[in-house]
C-alpha positions as CSV (number, residue, x, y, z in Angstrom):
1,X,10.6,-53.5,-14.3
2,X,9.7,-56.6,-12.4
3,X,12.1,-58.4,-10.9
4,X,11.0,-62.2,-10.1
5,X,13.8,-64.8,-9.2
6,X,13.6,-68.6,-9.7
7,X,15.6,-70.3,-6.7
8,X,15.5,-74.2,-7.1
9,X,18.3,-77.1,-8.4
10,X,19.3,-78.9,-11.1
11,X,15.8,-78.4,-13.1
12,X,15.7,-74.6,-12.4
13,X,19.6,-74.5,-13.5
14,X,18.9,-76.4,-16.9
15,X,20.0,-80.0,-16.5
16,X,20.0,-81.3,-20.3
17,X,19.4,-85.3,-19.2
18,X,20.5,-86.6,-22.6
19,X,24.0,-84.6,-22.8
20,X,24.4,-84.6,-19.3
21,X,25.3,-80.6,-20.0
22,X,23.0,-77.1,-19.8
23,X,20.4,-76.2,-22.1
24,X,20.7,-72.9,-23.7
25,X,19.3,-70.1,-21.8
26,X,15.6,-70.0,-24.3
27,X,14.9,-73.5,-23.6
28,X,15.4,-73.5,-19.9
29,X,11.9,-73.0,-18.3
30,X,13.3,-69.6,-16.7
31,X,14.2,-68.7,-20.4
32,X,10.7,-69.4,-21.1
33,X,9.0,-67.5,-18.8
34,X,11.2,-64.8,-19.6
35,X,10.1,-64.5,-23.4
36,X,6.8,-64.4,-22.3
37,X,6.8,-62.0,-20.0
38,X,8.0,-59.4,-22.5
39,X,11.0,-56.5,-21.4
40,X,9.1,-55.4,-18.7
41,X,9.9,-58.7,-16.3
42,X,13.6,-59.7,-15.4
43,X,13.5,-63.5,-14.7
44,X,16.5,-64.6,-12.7
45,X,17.9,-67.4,-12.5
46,X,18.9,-69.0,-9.4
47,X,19.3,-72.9,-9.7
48,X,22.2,-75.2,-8.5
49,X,22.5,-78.9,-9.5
50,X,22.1,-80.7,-6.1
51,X,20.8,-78.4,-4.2
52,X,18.7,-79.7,-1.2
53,X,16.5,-77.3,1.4
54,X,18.9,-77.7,4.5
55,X,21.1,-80.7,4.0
56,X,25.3,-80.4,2.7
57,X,26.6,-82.9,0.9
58,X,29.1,-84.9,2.9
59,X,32.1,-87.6,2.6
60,X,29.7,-90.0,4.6
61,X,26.7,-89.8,2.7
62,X,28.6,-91.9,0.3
63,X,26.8,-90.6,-2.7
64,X,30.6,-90.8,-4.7
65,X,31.2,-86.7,-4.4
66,X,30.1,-84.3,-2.1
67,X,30.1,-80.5,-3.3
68,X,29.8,-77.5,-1.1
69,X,26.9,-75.2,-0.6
70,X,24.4,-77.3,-1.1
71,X,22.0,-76.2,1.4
72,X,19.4,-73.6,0.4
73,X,19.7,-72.5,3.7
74,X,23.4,-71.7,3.3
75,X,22.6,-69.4,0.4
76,X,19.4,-68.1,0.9
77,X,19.7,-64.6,2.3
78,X,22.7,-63.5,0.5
79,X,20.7,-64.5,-2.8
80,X,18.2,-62.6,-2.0
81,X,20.1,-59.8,-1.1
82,X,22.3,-59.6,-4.3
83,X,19.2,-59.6,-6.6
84,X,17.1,-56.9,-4.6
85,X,14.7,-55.8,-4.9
86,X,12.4,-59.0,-5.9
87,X,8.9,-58.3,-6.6
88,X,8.2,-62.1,-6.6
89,X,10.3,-65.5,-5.5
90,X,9.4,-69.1,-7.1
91,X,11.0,-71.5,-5.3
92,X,10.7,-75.1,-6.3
93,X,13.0,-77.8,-3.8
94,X,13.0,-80.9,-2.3
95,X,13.6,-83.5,-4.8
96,X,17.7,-83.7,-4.0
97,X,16.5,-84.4,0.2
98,X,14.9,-87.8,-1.0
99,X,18.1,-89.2,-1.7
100,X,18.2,-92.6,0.5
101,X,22.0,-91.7,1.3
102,X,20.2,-88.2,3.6
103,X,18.1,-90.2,5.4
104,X,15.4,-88.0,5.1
105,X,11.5,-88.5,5.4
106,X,9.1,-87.3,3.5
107,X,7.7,-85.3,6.5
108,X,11.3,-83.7,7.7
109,X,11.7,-82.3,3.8
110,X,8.3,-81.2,4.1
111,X,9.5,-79.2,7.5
112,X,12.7,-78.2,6.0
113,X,10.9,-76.6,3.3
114,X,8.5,-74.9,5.3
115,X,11.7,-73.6,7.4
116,X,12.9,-72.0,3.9
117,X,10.0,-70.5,2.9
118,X,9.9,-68.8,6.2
119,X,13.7,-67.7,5.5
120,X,12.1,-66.0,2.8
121,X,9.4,-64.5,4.0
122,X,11.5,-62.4,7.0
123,X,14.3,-61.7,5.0
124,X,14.7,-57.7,5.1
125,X,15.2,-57.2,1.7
126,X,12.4,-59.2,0.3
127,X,9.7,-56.8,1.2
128,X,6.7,-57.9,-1.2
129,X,6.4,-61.1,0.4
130,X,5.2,-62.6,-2.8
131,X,6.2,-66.5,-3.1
132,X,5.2,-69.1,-5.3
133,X,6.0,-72.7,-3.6
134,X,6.0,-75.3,-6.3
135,X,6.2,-78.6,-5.5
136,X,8.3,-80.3,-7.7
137,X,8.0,-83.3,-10.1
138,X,7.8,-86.9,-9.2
139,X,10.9,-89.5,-9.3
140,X,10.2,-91.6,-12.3
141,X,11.8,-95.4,-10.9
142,X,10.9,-96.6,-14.6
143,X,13.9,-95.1,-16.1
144,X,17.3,-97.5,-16.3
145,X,19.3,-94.4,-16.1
146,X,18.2,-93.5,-12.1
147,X,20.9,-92.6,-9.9
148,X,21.0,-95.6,-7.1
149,X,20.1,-92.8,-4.4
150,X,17.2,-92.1,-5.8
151,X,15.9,-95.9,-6.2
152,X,12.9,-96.3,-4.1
153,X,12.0,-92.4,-3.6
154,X,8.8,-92.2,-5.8
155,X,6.3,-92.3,-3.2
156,X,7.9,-89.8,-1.1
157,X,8.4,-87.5,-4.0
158,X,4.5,-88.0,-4.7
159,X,3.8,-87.1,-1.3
160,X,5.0,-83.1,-2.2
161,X,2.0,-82.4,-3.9
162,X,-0.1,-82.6,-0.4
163,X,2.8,-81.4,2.0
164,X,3.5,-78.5,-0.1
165,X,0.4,-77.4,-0.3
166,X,-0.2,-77.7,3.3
167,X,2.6,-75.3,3.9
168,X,1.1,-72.6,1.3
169,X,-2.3,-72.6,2.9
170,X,-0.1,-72.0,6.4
171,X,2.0,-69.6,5.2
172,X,-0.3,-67.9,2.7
173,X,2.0,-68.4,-0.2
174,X,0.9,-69.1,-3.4
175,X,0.8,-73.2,-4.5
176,X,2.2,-74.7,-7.6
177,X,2.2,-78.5,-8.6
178,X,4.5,-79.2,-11.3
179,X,3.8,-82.6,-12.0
180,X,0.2,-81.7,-12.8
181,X,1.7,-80.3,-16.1
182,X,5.2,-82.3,-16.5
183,X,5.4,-86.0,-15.8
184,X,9.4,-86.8,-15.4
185,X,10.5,-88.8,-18.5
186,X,12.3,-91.9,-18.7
187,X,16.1,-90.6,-19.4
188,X,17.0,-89.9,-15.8
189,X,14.0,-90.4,-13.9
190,X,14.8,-87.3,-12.5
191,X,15.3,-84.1,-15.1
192,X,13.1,-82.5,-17.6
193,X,13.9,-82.4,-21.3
194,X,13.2,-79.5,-23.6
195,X,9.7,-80.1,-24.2
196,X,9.1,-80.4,-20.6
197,X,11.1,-77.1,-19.7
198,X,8.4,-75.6,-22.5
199,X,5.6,-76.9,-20.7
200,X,6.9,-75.9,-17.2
201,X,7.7,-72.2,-18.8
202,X,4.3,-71.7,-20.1
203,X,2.3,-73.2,-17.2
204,X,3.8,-70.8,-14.4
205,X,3.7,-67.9,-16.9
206,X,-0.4,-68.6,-16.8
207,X,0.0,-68.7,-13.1
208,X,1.8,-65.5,-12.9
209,X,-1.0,-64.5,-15.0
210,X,-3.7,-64.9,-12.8
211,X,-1.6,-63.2,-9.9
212,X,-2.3,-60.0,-11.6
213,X,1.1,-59.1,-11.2
C-alpha cells in the first residue's frame, strides 16, 4: 500500500464556508483522492485551520485569537514521523502568512515555504523524497464575508503561482497550481465549497496519475 499524506490548513482540513463546520470526510478533496485511488493508496490527512509555514499566532497580531501550533515548522518532523513510511507528501501553504496582521511579504512566504519544503526533503524518515508543492488558491476580495486580515492580499496570493514554481524547479519537486482548476468563491473569499473540493480531488488525482506512482 501507498502511503501519500496531504499536509496543508484550513482547505486540506475541510473548511465548510457556508456552515462554518467540516465537511464529511468523501467530500473533502483528500476524501476524494482517496476514492479514486482505490484500496491500494492510504491518503492522509494532515490539515489545520490556520496553519501558516513558519509564523505562530500571537496576542499582538491582534487578529481577535491566537491558537497554538500554528507553524508548519513546529509540526513538521513529528508528522512525518508518526505517518511513516510516506511514499509521497502534497503540501499546499501559504495562504494564512498573507494575513496583513504577519506582516509578511510575498517574497518572505515564498522563502518560508521553500525553508519547509527543505524540512521535508531531509527529514530521516521521509526517504522517497517525492513532494508535490501546490500553490494554493487566490484570495477572492469580492466576497462581503472576508476576514479584515485578509483585505488587500489578492495580489500577493496571485504572486504563489510564479514563486512556487520557482522553488519546484530549485528543489526538483513536483509543481501544482490549484487555482488553475478552482477559482475561490464568493462565501469567504478564502475556502472551497464542495464542488470545488471535487474539482481539487480529481485534478491532483490526474497529477498523481501522470507521476506513475
Amino acid at each position: 500500500m501507498k502511503n501519500i499524506l496531504c499536509f496543508g490548513d484550513s482547505n486540506t482540513w475541510g473548511y465548510d464556508p457556508s456552515t462554518q463546520t467540516r465537511f464529511p470526510k468523501n467530500i473533502r478533496w483528500t476524501g476524494v483522492l482517496q476514492k479514486l485511488l482505490g484500496s491500494n493508496f492510504n491518503v492522509i490527512e494532515e490539515g489545520l485551520n490556520g496553519r501558516t509555514t513558519n509564523v505562530d499566532e500571537r496576542e499582538e497580531h491582534g487578529l481577535g485569537y491566537f491558537r497554538a501550533n500554528r507553524s508548519a515548522l513546529d509540526l513538521l518532523s513529528v508528522t512525518i514521523e508518526t505517518n511513516s513510511p510516506i511514499d509521497l507528501i502534497i503540501v499546499m501553504l501559504g495562504t494564512n502568512d498573507l494575513k496583513i496582521n504577519f506582516k509578511q511579504s510575498s517574497q518572505q512566504i515564498a522563502q518560508n515555504m521553500k525553508s519547509v519544503c527543505e524540512s521535508i526533503i531531509n527529514n530521516d524518515y521521509f526517504l522517497s523524497k517525492s513532494i508535490i508543492l501546490v500553490a494554493p488558491t487566490h484570495i477572492n476580495e469580492n466576497s462581503p464575508n472576508l476576514l479584515d486580515s485578509f483585505v488587500g492580499t489578492t495580489k500577493a496570493s496571485q504572486s504563489f503561482s510564479d514563486s512556487y514554481k520557482k522553488i519546484s524547479d530549485d528543489l526538483n519537486l513536483q509543481f501544482f497550481d490549484a487555482s488553475k482548476y478552482v477559482r475561490t468563491n464568493q462565501i469567504d473569499g478564502l475556502h472551497w465549497d464542495k464542488n470545488q473540493h471535487t474539482d481539487f480531488g480529481n485534478a491532483i488525482f490526474n497529477k498523481i496519475k501522470l507521476l506513475n506512482f
